[in-house]
C-alpha positions in Angstrom: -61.9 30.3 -51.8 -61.4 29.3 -48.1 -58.1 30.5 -46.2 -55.8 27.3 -46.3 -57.0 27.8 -50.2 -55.5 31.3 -50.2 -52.7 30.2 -48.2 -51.8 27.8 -50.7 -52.4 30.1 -53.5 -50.0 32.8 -52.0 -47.5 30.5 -50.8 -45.4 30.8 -54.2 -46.9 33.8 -55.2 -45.3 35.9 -52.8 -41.7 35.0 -53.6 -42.6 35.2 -57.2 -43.3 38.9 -57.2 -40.7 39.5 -54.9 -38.0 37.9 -57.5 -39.9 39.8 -60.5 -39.8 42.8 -59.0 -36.2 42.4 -57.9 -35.4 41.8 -61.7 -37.0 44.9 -62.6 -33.9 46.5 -60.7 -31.5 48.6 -62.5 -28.2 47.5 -63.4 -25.6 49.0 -61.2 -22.3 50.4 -62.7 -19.5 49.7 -60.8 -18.1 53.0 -59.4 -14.3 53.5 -59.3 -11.8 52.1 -58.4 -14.4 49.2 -57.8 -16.4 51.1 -55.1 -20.1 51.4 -54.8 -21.8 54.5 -56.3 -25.2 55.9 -54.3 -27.7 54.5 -57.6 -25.6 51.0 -56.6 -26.0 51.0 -52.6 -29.6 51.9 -53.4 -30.2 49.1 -55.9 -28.5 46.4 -53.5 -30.8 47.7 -50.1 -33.8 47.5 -52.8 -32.9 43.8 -53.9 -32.3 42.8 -50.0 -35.5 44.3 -48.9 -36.9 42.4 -51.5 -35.3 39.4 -51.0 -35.9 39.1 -47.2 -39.3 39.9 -47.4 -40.3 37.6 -49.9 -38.6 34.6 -47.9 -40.2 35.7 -44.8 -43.7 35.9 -46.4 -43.4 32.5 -47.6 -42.3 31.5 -44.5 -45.3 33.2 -42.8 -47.7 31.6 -45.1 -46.6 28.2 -44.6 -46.2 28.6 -40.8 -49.9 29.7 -41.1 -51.2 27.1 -43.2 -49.6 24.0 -41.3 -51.6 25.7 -38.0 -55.0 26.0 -39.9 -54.6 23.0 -42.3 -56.9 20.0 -40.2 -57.9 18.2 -43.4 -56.7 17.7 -46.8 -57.8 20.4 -49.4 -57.6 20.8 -53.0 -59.1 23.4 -54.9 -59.2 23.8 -59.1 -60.3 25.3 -62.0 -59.8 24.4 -65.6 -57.4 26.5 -67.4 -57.9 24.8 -70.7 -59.6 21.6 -72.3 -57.5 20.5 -75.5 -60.0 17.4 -76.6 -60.7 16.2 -73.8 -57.5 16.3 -72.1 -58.2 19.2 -69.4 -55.4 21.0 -67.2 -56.7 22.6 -64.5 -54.9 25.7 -62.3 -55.3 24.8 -58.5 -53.5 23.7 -55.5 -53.5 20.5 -53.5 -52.5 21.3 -50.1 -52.0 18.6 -47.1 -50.1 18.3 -44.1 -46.6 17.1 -46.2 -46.7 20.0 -48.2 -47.5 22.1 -45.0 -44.5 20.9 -43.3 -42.5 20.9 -47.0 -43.3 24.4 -47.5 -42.4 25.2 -43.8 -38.5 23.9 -44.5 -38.8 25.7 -47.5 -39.3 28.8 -46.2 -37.2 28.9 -43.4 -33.8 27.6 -45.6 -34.6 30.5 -47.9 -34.9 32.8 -45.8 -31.1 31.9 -43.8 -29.7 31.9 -47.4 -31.3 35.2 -47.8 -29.8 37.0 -44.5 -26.7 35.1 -44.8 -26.2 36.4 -48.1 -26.0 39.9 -47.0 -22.7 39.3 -45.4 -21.6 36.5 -47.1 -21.2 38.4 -50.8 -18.5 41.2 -49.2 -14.9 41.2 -49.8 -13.7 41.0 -45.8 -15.3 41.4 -42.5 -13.6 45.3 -42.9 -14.8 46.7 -45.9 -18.2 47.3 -46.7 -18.2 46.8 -50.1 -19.5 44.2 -52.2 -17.4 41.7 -54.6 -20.0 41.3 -56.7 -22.4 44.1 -57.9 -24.8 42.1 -59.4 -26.5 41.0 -55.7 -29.6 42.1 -57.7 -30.2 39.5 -59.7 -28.6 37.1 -57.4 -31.0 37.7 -54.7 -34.0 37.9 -57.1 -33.4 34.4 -58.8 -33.1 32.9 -55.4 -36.7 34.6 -54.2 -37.8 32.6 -58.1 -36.2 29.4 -57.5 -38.0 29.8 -53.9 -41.1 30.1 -55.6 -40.4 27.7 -58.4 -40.1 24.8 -55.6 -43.0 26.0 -53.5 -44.7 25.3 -56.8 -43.8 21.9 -56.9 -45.1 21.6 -53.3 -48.6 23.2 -53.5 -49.1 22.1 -57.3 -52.7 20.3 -58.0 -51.7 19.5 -61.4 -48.9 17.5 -63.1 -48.4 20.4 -65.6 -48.3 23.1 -63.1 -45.8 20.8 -61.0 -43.2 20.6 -64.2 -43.8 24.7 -64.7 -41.8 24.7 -61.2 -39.6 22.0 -61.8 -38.2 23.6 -64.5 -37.8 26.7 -63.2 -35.7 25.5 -60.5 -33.4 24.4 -63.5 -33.3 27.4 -64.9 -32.8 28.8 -61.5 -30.1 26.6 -60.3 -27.9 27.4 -63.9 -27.9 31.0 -63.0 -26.8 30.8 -59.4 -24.4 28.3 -59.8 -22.8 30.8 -62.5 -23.1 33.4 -60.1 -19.6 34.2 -60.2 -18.3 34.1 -63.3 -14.7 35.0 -62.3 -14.6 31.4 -61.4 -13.5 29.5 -64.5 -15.0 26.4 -63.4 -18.9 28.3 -62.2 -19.9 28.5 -65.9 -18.7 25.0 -66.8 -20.4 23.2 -63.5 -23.7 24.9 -64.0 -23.9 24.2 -68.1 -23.1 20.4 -66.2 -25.7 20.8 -64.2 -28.5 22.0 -66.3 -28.0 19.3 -69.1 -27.5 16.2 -66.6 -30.7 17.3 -65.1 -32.5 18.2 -68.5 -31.7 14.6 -69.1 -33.9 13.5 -66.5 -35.8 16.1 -67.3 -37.3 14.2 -71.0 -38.1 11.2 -68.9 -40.1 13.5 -66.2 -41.7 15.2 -69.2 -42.8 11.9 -70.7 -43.9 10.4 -67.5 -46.1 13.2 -66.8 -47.6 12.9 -70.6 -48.3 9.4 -70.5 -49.9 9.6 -67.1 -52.3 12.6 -68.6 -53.1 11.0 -71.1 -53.9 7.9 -70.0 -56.3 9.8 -67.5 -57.9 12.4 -69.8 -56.2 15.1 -67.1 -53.5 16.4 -65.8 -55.0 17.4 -62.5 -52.9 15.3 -59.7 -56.4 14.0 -58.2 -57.5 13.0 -61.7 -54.7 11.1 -62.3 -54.5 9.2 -58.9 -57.9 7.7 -59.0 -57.9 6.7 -62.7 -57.1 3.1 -63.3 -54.0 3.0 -65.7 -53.1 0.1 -67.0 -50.0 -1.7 -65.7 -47.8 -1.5 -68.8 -48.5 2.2 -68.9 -48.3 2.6 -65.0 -44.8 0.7 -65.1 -43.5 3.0 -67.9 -45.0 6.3 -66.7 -43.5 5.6 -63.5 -40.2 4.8 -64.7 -39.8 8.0 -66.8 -40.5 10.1 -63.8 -37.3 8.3 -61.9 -35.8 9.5 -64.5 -36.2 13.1 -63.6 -35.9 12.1 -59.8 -33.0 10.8 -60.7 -31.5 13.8 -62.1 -33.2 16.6 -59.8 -32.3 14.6 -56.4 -28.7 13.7 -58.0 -29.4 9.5 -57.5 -27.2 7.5 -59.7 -26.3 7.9 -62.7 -26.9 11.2 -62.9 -25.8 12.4 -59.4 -22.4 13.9 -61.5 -23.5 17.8 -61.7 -23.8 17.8 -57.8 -20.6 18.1 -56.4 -20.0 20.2 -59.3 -22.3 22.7 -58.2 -20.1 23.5 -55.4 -18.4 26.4 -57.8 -21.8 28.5 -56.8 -21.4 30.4 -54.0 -22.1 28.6 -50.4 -25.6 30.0 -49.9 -26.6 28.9 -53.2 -25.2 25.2 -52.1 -27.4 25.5 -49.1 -30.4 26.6 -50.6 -29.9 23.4 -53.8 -29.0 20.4 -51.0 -31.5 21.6 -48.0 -35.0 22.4 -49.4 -35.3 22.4 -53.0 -33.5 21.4 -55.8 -32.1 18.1 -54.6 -35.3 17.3 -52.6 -37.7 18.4 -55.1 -37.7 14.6 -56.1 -38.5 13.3 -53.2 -41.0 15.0 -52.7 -42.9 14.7 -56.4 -42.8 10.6 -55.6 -44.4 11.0 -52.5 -47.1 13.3 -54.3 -47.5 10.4 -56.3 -47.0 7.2 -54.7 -50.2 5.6 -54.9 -49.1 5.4 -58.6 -45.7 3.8 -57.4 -47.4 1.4 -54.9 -48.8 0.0 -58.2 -46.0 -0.2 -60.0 -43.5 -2.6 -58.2 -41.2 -2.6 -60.9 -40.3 1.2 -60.5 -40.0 0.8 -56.9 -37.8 -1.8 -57.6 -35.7 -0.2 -59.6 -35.5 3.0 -57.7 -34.5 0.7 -54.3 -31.5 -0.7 -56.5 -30.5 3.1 -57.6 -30.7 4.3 -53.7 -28.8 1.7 -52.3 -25.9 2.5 -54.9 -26.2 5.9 -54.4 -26.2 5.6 -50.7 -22.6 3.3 -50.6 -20.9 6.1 -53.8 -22.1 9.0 -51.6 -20.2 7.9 -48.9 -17.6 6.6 -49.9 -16.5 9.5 -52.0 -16.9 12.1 -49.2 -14.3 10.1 -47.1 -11.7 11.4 -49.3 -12.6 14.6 -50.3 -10.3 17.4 -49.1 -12.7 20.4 -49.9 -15.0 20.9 -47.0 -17.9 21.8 -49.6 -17.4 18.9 -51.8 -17.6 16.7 -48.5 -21.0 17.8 -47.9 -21.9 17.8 -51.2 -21.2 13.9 -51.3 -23.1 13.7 -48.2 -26.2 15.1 -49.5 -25.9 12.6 -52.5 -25.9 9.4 -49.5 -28.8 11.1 -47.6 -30.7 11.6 -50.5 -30.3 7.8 -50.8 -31.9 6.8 -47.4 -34.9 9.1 -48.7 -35.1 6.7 -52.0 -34.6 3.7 -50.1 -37.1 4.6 -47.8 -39.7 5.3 -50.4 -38.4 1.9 -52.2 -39.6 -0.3 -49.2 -42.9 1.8 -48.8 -42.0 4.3 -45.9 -43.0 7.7 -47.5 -43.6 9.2 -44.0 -39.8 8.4 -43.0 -38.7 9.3 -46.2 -40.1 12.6 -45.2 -39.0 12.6 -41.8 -35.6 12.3 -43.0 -36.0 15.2 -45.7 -36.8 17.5 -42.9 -34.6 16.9 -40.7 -31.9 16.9 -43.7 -33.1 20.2 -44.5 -32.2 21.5 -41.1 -29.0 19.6 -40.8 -27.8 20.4 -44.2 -28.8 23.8 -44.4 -26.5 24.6 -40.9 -23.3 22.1 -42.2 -23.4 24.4 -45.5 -23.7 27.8 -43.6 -21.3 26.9 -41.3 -18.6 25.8 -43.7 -19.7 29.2 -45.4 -18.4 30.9 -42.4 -15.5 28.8 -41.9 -14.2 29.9 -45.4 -15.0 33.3 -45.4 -12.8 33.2 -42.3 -9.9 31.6 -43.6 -10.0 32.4 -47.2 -10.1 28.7 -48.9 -12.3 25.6 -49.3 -9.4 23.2 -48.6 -8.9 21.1 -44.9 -5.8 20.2 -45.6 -5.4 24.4 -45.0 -7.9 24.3 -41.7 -7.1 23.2 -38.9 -7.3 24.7 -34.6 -9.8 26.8 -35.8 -12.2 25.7 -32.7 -10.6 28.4 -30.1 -11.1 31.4 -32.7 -14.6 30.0 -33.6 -16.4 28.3 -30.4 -20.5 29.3 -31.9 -19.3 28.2 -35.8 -17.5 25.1 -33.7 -20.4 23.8 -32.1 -22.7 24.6 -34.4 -21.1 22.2 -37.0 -20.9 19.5 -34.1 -24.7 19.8 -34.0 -25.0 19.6 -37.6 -21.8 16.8 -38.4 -23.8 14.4 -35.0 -27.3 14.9 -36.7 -25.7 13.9 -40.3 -23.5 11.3 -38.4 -26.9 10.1 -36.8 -25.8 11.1 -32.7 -28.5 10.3 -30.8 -30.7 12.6 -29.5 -29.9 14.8 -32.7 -33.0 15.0 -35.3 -30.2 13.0 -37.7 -30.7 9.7 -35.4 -34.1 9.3 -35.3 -34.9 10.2 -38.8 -32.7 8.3 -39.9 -33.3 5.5 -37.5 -37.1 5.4 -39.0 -35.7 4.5 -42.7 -34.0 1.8 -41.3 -36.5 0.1 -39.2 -38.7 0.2 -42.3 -36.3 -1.1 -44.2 -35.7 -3.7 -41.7 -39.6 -4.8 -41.5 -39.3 -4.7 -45.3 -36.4 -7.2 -45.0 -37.5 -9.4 -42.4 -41.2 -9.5 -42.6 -41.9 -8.8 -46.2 -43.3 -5.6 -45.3 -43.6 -3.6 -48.0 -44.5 -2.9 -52.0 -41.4 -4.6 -53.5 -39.8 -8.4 -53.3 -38.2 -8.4 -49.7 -34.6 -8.7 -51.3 -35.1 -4.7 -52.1 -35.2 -4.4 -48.7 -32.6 -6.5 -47.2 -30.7 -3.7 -50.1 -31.8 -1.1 -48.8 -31.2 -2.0 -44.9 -28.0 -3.2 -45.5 -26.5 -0.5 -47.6 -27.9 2.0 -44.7 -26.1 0.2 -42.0 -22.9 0.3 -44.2 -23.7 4.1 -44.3 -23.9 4.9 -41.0 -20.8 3.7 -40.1 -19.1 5.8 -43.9 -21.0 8.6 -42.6 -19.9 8.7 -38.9 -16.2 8.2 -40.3 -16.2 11.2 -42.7 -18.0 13.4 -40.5 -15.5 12.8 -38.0 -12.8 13.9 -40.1 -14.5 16.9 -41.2 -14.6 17.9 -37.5 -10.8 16.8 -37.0 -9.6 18.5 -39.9 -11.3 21.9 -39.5 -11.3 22.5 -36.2 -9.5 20.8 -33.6 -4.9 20.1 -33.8 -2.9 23.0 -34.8 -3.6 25.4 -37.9 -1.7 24.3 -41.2 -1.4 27.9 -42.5 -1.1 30.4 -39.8 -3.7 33.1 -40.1 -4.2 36.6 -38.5 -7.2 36.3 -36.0 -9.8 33.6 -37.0 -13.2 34.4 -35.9 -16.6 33.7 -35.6 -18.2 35.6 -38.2 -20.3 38.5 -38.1 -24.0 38.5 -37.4 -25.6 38.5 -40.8 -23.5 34.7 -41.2 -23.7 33.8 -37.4 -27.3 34.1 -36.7 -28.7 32.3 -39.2 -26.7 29.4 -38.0 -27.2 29.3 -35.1 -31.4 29.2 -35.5 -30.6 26.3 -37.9 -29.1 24.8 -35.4 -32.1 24.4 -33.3 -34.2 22.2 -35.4 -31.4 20.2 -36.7 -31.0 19.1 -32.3 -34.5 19.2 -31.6 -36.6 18.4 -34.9 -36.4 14.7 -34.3 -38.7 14.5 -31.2 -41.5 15.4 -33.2 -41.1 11.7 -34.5 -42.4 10.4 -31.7 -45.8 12.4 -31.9 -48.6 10.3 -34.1 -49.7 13.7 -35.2 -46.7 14.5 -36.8 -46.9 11.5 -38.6 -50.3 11.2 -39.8 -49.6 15.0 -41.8 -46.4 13.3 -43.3 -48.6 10.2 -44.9 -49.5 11.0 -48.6 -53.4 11.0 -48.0 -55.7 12.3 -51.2 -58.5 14.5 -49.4 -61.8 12.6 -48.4 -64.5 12.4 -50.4 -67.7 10.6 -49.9 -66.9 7.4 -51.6 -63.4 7.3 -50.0 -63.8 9.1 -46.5 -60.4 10.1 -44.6 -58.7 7.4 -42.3 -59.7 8.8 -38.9 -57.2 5.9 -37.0 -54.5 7.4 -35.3 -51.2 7.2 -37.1 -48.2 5.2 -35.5 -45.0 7.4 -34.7 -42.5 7.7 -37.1 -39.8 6.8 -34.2 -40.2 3.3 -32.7 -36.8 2.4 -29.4 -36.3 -0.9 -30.5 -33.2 -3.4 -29.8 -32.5 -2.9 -33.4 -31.3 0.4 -32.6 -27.9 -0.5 -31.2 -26.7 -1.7 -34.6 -26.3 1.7 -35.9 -25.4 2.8 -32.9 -22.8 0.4 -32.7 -22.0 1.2 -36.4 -21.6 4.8 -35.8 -19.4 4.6 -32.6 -17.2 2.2 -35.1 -16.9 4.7 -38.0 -16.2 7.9 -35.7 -13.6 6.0 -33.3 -11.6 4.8 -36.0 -11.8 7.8 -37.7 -11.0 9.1 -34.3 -7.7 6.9 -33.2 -6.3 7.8 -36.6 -6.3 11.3 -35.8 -4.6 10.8 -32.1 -1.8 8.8 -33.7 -1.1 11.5 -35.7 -2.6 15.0 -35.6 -0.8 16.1 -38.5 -2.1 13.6 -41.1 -5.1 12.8 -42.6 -7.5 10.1 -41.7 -8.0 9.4 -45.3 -4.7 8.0 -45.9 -5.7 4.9 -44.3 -7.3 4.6 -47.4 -4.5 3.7 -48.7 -5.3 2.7 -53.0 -8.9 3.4 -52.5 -8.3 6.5 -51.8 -7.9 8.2 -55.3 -10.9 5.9 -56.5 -12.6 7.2 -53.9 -11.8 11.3 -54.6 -12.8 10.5 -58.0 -15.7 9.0 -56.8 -15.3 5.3 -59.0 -14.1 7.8 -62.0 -18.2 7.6 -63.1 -17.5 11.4 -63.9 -14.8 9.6 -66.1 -17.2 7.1 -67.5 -19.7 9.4 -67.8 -17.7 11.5 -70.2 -16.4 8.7 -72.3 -19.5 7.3 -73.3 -22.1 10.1 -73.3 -20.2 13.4 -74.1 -17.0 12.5 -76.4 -19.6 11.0 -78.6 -21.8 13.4 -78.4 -19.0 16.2 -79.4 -18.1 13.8 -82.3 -21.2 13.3 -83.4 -21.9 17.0 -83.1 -18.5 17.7 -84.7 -19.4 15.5 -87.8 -22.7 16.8 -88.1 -21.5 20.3 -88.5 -18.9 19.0 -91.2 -21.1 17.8 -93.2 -23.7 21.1 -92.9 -20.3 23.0 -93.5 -19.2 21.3 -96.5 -22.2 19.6 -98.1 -25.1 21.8 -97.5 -23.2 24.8 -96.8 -20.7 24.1 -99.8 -23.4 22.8 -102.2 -25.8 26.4 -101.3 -22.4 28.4 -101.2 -21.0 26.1 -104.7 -24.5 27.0 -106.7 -23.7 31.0 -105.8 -20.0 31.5 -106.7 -21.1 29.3 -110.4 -23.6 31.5 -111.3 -21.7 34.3 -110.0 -19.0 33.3 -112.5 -21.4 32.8 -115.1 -22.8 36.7 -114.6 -19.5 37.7 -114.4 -18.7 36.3 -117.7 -21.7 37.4 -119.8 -20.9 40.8 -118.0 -17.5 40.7 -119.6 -18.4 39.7 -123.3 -20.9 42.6 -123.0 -18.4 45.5 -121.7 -16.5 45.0 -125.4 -15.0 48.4 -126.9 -17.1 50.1 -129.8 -15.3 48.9 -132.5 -15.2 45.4 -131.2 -19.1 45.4 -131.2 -19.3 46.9 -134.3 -17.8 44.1 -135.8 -19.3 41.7 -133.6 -22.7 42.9 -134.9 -21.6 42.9 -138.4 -19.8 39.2 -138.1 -24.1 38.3 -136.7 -25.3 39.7 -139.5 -23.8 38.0 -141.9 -24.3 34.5 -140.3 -27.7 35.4 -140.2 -28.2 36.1 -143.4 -26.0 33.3 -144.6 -28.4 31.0 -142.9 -31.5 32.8 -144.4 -30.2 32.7 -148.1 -28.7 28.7 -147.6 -31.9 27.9 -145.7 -34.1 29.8 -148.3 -31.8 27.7 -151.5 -32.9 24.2 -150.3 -36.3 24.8 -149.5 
């Protein structure tokens, strides 16, 4: 086993034992009167150490591999052969899931720090609100290792082991706090909209195995699958992307998820959950570049998702839920770009959202464990009593908003220009039409997106505070510093566009073997100054002004009122939630509701129905034979005289 080999092999391995071990943990009774007890403080030092360490192992690892990785590698053995159909235990490491495994890393470990001082009651008191940071800390190190999983995995079945584990993962973070009414409810939303996807992923991945005899990644790539079964295959595994990244139709659990606790959102929209589908089509977009229908199909899904995403953050009054929408749109310039055949600036842009995302949700974190609510419309002049949370979130909102030099701009300036070539020259695995699509839904979100950011910023931070508070301020290291480290890549990431090294490790390229050697042509930047660059630029300077001369006319009210109509549609997000509900869980209830009816009083009343008659029966016979003596006497004697009246009558004829 070489070392990028090991690398690979430890990359999820370490987090893993880290998020066992912190399970092992003893519960901690809560002392009195809600304090902490000495077995308690112990437990929650052991789960950070844990925690922190884990994360920055990972992060170590993948650091290390990126700088030793020159070449595509993949290593496997076979774990078992059922007929013929083998599936193999190894990793398939290249310079994506370097740079994958890098952002993975790094998010975890901010979420892990930041949680420290993010689960307290105040920035006074020491004490934690909830005693079970245990397990909370443990399941993110195994939802860290769950997606590192999908990123190193040289088999399809390995791959689902991690995908599913991030579902399981995600359910029980999201319910972290289960004095929240609504935590329970959105993460039971969130694990069945995704275990929805989830069949189609499943089936996908069987029908691709199958069809190659293996389900070792490598296998499957170079085996030539018929187009009916590629087509299909392909189309099942949107299906999970659909529900993992949160793409229409089943983007509903996502702003749901917001009831978790702000770390947790960071961790599901920056690095894993929400990008984990992404990232599986680029692992497998050979298969996709042969199957134009799916692309097709998935460029249609992006382009909606990108326009709903938007749109329903402009009118969102909790900060969290704005973002949340936001992550929705961005993971639509992803699809798109994968739609039109970019999977290095679909990449690009996952990075760079991964930075960008990871800060905005932090630093709203900090925002509301300053001043106690989710709500803008309760914000407000909170800039002078927060200048490093202020400017932090101005690096974050101009990199989302696309702000030139921000990593936002050029990232996102790459899925355009493809989808532009894609539009314009026929550039591109699907019918040019899918990109004209694609391109002109990202314009229209550029400008959405500079608007709502905008009024994030004017709402929070700048006019006079709505509800007076005590003494806003930044927050304390733990929650600060962590910000402010994410706040470098999400300025600076974007520059590494312009370096062809940096993109020829973001192309999905199988390792080189002697029939197919490695492409040893310089790769073309990701980032390319063009002319067509001052349409979004133009775009963006629309949506934020406007956003912007609202605001001046009136400090007190809220940009989205210009909405005026739309603006419940909007908040409700095209009521899809609404649509959603009538025609997949109402009859779902009914039909569960009739089902049970009928076990209840058919099955349940026949079984129960056989039991009380021969109950009765028993109890009947018991009661003819508990007669008094003299009863039986002449019961007996009454028999024996029919008996022998038969005999002597039966005895006469014969």
């Amino acid at each position: 086993m070489n070392g990028p080999t090991l690398l690979g092999v430890l990359l999820p391995a370490v987090p893993l034992v880290a998020g066992l071990l912190g399970l092992l943990l003893p519960p901690s009774p809560r002392g009195p009167a809600g304090g902490r007890d000495a077995g308690e403080q112990r437990a929650r030092r052991a789960a950070i150490a844990l925690g922190v360490t884990g994360a920055a192992g990972a992060l170590a690892l993948a650091v290390a591999l990126l700088a030793t990785l020159d070449r595509p590698v993949e290593a496997s053995t076979t774990w078992v052969d059922l007929g013929g159909l083998r599936v193999t235990l190894g990793v398939r490491l290249d310079g994506a899931a370097a740079l994958v495994a890098v952002a993975v890393g790094a998010v975890a470990l901010a979420v892990q720090v930041y949680s420290i001082g993010y689960l307290k009651r105040g920035p006074h008191d020491d004490v934690d609100v909830d005693h079970r940071y245990p397990p909370y800390a443990a399941q993110i190190s195994l939802f860290t290792a769950a997606m590192l999983l999908v990123v190193v995995a040289g088999d399809l079945l390995l791959l689902l082991v991690g995908w599913e584990v991030m579902g399981i993962c995600s359910y029980l973070l999201i319910a972290h706090d289960r004095r929240l009414p609504e935590a329970p409810a959105a993460a039971m939303k969130a694990f069945l909209v995704t275990r929805v996807g989830d069949v189609g992923f499943l089936l996908g991945i069987a029908l691709l195995g199958v069809s190659a005899g293996s389900f070792r990644i490598a296998d499957v790539l170079a085996h030539d699958h018929s187009t009916g079964t590629l087509t299909a295959a392909c189309l099942l595994l949107l299906a999970g992307v659909a529900g993992k990244s949160a793409q229409f139709p089943l983007h509903t659990w996502l702003p749901d998820a917001m009831a978790g606790p702000t770390p947790i959102s960071a961790l599901i929209h920056a690095a894993t959950m929400v990008a984990a589908g992404v990232y599986a089509v680029t692992r497998l977009y050979p298969l996709f570049e042969a199957a134009p229908v799916a692309l097709t199909v998935l460029g249609v899904l992006a382009s909606i998702t990108l326009l709903l995403g938007a749109l329903a953050a402009t009118a969102q009054d909790d900060i969290k839920r704005v973002l949340a929408w936001s992550t929705v749109s961005q993971i639509g310039y992803m699809t798109g770009a994968l739609a039109v055949g970019a999977p290095g600036a679909a990449l690009f842009h996952l990075l760079t959202h991964a930075a960008f995302k990871a800060l905005l949700f932090l630093a709203a974190g900090a925002v509301i464990h300053a001043v106690g609510t989710t709500l803008m419309s309760r914000m407000g002049g909170l800039r002078r009593g927060m200048p490093v949370t202020f400017w932090c979130t101005v690096v974050g909102l101009g990199a989302l908003a696309g702000l030139p030099p921000l990593a936002g701009f050029w990232s996102k300036d790459g899925v355009l220009a493809a989808a532009q070539a894609a539009a314009l020259d026929g550039e591109g695995p699907t019918p040019a039409w899918v990109g004209w699509l694609v391109w002109l839904a990202g314009l229209a979100g550029v400008a959405v997106t500079a608007w709502y950011a905008t009024r994030l910023l004017l709402r929070t931070f700048l006019g006079t505070t709505r509800v007076p508070l005590a003494h806003p301020h930044d927050p304390p290291g733990t929650l600060r510093w962590p910000v402010v480290l994410l706040a470098v890549p999400a300025a600076l990431l974007g520059f590494a566009g312009f370096a062809g090294a940096f993109a020829d490790r973001l192309q999905p390229t199988p390792p080189a073997t002697p029939d197919h050697p490695s492409n040893l042509l310089p790769a073309e930047p990701l980032v390319h100054l063009a002319p067509s660059v001052v349409l979004p630029l133009v775009l963006l300077l629309l949506g934020a002004g406007s956003a912007w001369i609202r605001w001046r006319r009136d400090p007190a009210a809220d940009p989205a009122a210009a909405l005026g109509p739309l603006r419940p549609v909007f908040a409700a997000a095209f009521r899809l939630d609404d649509v959603q509900h009538a025609l997949v869980v109402r009859p779902a209830r009914a039909l569960a509701a009739t089902v049970r009816a009928g076990d209840e009083r058919v099955v349940d009343g026949a079984v129960e129905g056989s039991g009380r008659a021969a109950s009765g029966l028993g109890g009947g016979l018991a009661a003819l034979h508990r007669a008094a003596l003299p009863r039986a006497a002449a019961g007996v004697l009454a028999g024996a005289l029919l008996i022998g009246l038969a005999a002597a009558l039966i005895g006469g004829t014969s």
